[in-house]
NUZA-276666 format. One record per residue: residue number from 0; residue in three letters; x, y, z of N, C-alpha, C in turn. Coordinates in Angstrom, 1 decimal, m for minus. Layout:
BEGIN
+-----+-----+--------+--------+--------+--------+--------+--------+--------+--------+--------+
|   n | res |    nc1 |    nc2 |    nc3 |   cac1 |   cac2 |   cac3 |    cc1 |    cc2 |    cc3 |
+-----+-----+--------+--------+--------+--------+--------+--------+--------+--------+--------+
| NUM | Ala |      X |      Y |      Z |      X |      Y |      Z |      X |      Y |      Z |
...
+-----+-----+--------+--------+--------+--------+--------+--------+--------+--------+--------+
END
This chain:
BEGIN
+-----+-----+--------+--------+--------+--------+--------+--------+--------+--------+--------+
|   n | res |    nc1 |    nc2 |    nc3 |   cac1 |   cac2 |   cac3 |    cc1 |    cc2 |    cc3 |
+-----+-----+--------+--------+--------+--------+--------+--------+--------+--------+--------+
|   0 | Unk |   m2.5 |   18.3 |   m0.2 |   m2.4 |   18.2 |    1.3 |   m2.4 |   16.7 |    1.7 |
|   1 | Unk |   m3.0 |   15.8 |    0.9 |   m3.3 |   14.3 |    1.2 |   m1.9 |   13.4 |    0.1 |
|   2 | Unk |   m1.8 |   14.2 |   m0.4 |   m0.7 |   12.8 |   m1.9 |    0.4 |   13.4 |   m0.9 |
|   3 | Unk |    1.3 |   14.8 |   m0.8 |    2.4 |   15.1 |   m0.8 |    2.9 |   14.2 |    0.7 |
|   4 | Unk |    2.3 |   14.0 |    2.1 |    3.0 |   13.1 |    2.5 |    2.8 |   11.5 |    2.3 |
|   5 | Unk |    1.8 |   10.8 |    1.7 |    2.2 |    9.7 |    1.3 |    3.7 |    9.3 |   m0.1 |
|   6 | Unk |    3.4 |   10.4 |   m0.9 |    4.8 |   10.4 |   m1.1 |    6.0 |   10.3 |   m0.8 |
|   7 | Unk |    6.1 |   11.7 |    0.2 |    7.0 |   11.4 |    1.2 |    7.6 |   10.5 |    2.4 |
|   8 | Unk |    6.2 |    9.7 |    2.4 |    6.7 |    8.5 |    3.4 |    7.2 |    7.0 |    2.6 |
|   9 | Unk |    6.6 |    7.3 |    1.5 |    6.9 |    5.9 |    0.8 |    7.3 |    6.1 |   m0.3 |
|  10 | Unk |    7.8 |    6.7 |   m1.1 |    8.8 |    7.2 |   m2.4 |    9.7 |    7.8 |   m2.2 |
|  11 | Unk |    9.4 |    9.1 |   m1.5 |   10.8 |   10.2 |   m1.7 |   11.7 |    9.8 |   m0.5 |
|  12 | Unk |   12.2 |    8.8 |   m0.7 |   13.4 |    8.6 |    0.1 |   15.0 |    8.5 |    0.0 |
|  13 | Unk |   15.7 |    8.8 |    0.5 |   16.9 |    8.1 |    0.3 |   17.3 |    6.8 |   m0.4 |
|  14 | Unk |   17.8 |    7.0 |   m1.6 |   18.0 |    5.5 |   m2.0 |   17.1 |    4.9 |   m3.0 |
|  15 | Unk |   15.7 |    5.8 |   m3.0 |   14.6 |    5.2 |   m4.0 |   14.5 |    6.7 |   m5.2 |
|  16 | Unk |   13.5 |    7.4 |   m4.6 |   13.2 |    8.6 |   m5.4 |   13.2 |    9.9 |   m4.7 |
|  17 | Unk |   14.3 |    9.7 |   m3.7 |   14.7 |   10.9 |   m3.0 |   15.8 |   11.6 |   m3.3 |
|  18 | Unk |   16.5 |   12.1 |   m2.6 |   17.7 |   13.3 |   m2.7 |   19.0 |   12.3 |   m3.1 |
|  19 | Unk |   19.3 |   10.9 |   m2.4 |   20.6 |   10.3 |   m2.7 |   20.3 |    9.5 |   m3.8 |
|  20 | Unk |   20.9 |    9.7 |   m5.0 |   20.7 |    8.9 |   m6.2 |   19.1 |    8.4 |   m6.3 |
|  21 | Unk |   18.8 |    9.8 |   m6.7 |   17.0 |    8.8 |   m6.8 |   16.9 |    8.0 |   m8.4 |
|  22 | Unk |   16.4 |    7.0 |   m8.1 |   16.1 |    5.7 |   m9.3 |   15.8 |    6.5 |  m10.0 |
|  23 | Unk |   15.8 |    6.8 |  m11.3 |   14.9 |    7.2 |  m12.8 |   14.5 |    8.4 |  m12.9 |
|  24 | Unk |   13.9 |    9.3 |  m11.2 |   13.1 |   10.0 |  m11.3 |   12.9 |   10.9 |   m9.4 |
|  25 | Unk |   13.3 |   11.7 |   m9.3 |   13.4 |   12.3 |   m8.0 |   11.9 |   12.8 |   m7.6 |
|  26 | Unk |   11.0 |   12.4 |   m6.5 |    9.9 |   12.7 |   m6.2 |    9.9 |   13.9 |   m5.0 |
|  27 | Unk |   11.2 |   14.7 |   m4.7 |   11.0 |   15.8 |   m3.3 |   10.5 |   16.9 |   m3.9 |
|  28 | Unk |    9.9 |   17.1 |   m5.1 |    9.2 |   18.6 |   m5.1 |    8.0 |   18.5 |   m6.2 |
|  29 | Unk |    6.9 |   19.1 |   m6.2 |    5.9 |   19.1 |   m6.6 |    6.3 |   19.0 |   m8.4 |
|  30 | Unk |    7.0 |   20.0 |   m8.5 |    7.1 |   20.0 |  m10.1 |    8.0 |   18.9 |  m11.0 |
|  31 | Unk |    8.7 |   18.2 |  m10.1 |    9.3 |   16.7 |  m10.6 |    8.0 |   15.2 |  m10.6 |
|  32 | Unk |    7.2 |   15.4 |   m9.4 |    6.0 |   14.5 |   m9.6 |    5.1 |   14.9 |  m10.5 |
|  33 | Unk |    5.0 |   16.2 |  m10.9 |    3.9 |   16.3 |  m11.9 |    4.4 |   15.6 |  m12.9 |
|  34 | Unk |    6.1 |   15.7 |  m12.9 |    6.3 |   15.0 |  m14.5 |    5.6 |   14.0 |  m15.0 |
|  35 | Unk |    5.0 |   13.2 |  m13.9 |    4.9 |   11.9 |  m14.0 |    3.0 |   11.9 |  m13.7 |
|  36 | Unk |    2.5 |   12.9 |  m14.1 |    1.0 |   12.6 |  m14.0 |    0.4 |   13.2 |  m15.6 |
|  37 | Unk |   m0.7 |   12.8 |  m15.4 |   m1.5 |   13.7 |  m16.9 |   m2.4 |   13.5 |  m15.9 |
|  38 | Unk |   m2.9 |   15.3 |  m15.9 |   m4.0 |   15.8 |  m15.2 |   m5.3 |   15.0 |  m15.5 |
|  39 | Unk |   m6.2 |   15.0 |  m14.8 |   m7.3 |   14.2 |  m14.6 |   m7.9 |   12.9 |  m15.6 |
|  40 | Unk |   m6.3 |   12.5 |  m15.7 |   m6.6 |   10.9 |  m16.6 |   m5.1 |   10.0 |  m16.0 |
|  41 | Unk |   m5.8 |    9.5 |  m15.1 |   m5.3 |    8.9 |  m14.0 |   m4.4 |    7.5 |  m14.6 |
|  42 | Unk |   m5.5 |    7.3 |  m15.9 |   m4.8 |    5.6 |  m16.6 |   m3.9 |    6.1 |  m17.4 |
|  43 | Unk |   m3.6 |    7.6 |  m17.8 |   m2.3 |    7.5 |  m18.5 |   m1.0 |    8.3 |  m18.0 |
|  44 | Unk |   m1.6 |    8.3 |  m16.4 |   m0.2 |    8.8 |  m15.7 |    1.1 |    7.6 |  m15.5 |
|  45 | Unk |    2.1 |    8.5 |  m15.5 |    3.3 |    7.1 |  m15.0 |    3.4 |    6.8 |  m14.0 |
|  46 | Unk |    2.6 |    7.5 |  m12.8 |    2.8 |    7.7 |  m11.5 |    1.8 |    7.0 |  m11.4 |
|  47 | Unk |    0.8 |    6.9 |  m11.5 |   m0.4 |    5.7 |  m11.1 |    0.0 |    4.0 |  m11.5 |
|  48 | Unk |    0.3 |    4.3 |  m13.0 |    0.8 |    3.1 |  m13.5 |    1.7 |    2.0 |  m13.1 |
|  49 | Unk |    2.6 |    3.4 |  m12.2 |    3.9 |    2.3 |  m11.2 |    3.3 |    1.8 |  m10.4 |
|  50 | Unk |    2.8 |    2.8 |   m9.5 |    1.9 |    1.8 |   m8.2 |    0.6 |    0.8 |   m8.3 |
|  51 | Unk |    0.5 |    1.1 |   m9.5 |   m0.7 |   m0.1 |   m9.6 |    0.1 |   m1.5 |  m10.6 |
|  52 | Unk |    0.8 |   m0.9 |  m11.6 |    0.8 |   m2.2 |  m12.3 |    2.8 |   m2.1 |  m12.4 |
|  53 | Unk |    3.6 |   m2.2 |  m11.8 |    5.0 |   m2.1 |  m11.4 |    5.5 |   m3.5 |  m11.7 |
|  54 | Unk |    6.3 |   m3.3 |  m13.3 |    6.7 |   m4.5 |  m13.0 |    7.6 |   m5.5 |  m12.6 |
|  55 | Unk |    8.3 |   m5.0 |  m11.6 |    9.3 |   m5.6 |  m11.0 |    8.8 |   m5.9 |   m9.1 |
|  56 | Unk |    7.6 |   m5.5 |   m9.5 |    7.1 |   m6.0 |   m8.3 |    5.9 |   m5.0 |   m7.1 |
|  57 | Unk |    6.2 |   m4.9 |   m6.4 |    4.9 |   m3.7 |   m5.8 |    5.8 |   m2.3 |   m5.7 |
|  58 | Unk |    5.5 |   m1.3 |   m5.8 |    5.5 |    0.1 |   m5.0 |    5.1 |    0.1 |   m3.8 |
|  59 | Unk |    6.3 |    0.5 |   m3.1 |    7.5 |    0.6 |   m2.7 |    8.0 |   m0.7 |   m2.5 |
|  60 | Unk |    9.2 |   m1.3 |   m2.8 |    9.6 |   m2.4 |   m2.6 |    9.8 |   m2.5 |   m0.6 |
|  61 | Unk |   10.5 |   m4.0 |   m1.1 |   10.4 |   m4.5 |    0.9 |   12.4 |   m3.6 |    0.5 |
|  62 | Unk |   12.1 |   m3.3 |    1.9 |   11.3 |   m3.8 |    3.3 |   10.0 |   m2.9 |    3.5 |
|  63 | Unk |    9.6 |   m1.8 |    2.5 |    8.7 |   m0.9 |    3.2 |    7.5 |   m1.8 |    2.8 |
|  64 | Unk |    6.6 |   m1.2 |    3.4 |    5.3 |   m1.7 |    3.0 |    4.5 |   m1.0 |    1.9 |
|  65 | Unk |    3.8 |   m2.0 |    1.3 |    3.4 |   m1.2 |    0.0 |    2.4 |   m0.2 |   m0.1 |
|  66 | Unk |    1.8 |    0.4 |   m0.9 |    1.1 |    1.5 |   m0.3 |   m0.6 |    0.8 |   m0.5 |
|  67 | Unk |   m1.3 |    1.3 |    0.3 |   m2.4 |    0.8 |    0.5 |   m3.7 |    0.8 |   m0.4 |
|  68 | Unk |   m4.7 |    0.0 |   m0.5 |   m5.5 |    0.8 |   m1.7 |   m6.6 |    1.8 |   m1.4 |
|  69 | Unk |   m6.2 |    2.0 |    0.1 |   m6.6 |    3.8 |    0.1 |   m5.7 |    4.9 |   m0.3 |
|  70 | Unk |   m5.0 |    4.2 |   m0.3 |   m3.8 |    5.3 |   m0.5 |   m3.7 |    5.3 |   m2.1 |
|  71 | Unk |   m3.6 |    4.0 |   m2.8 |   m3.6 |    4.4 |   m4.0 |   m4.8 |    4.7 |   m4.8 |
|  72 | Unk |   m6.0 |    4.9 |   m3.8 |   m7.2 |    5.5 |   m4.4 |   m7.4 |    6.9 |   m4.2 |
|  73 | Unk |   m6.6 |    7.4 |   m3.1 |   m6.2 |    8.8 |   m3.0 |   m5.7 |    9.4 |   m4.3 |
|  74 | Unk |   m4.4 |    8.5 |   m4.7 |   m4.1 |    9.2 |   m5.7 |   m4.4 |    9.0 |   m6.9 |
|  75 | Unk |   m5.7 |    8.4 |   m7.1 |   m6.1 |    8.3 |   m8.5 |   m7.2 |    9.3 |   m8.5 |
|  76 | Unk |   m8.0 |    9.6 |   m7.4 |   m8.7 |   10.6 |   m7.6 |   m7.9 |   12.3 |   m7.2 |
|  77 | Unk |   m7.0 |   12.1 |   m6.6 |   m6.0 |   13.6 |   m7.0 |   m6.0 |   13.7 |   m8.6 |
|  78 | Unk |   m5.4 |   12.8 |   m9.1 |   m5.0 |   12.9 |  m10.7 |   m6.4 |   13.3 |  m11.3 |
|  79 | Unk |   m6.9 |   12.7 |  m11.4 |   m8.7 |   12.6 |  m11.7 |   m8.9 |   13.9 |  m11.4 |
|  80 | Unk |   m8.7 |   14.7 |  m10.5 |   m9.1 |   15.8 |  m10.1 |   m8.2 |   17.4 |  m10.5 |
|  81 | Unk |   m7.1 |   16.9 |  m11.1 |   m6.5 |   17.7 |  m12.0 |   m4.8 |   17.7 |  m11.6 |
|  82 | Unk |   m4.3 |   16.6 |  m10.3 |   m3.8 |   17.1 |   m9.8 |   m2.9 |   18.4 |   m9.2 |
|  83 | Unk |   m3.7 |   19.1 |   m9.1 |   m3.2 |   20.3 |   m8.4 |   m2.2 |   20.0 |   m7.2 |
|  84 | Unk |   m1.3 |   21.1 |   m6.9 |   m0.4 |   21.6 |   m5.9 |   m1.5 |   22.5 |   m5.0 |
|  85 | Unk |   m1.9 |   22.2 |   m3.8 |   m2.0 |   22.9 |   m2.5 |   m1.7 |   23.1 |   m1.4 |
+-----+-----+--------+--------+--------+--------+--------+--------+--------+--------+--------+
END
């Protein structure tokens, strides 16, 4: 209820990891972002790892703004918490 629109406002977009040529990895549905988590071990998801330690620069690149560290504490305790779909 809390990850799926920060996603959506700052990944699954057009152009990044949405519907038009998403980079590497398409984020518009639950079972393409799990690919990128390991349940409740947050330091060995790829999805944590990008937004925290990305090396070409922050998550989401400019012009957006990057995501916050509530927001990326949201989703380290989602992962932590088994990531489930609700």
């Amino acid at each position: 209820n809390d990850i799926a629109p920060i996603i959506a406002a700052n990944c699954a977009q057009p152009g990044c990891h949405g519907s038009d040529n998403p980079e590497k990895f398409n984020l518009l549905s639950y079972p393409e972002l799990f690919k990128l988590v390991t349940p409740n071990k947050p330091h060995q998801s790829k999805l944590y790892d990008v937004i925290r330690l990305y090396d070409g620069g922050v998550m989401p690149p400019a012009p957006n703004s990057p995501l916050t560290d509530a927001q990326i504490g949201q989703i380290y305790v989602w992962i932590l918490q088994g990531a489930t779909e609700n």
